[in-house]
N, C-alpha and C positions, 0 to 999 in steps of 0.2 A: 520516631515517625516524622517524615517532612511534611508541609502543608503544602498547599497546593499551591506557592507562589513559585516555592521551591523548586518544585515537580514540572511549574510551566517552564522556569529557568531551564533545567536541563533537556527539556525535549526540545526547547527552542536551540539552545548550545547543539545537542547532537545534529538536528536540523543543519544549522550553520555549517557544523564541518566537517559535513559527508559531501561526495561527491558525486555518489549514484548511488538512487534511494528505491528499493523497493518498496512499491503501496500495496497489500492484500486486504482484503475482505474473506468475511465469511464463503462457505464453501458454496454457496446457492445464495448471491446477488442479490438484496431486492433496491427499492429505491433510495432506503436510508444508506443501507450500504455505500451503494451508486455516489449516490449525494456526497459524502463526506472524502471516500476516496478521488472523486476530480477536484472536486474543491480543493483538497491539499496536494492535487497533481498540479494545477495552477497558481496556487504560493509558492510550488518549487519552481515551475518556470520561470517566475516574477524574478525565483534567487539565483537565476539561470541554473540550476541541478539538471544532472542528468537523473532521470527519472521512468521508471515500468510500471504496467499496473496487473495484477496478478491475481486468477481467482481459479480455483477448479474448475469451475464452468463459465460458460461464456455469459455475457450479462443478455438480459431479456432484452426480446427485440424491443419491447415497449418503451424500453428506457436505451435508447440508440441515439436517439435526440440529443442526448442531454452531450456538450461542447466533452471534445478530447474522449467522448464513446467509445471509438476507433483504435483505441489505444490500449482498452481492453485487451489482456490476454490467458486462456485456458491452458498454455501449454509451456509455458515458460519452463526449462530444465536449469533448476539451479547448480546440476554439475556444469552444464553447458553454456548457462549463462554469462553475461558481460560481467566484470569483475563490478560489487557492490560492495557498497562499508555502511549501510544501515537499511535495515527492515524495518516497515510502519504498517501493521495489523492494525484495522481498522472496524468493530462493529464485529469484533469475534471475542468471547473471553479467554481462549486461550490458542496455540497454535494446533490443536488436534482438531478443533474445530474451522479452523480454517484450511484446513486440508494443509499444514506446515510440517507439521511436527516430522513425519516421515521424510520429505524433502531435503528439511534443512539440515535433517542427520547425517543425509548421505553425503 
């Protein structure tokens, strides 16, 4: 079993060298969600990434405010989508829950 220093090592590595990063969230947004997915949508600008943010449903209007909102997307088709080399679920335990697991199969 690794520890968790271990575990930061490698999601930071994978982070490093990808080039276009998918961020999803749970299937139905709330603020935690929200929260963690821009935040690490603006660590990857900093790393200059190309970067989408992906959720089944559109995020609440409530939380529109919060910087990079806009960037929010319900519809992204991952057959059709721009070519990606890393996926980051975020605030989901698994991808059935995030509305993934169907997606990513096709």
């Amino acid at each position: 079993m690794k520890n968790t220093a271990d575990i930061q090592k490698q999601i930071i590595a994978e982070i490093e060298g990808a080039k276009h990063v998918i961020l999803a969230s749970h299937q139905n947004p709330d603020g935690d969600a929200a929260g963690a997915v821009l935040a690490l949508a603006h660590y990857l600008e900093d790393l200059d990434k190309k970067w989408e943010i992906f959720s089944t449903r559109e995020l609440n209007s409530n939380l529109q405010f919060l910087p990079k909102a806009e960037r929010w997307q319900s519809n992204l088709s991952f057959g059709n989508s721009p070519t990606f080399d890393l996926l980051i679920v975020m605030d989901s335990g698994d991808l059935k829950h995030a509305g993934l697991a169907e997606p990513i199969k096709s």
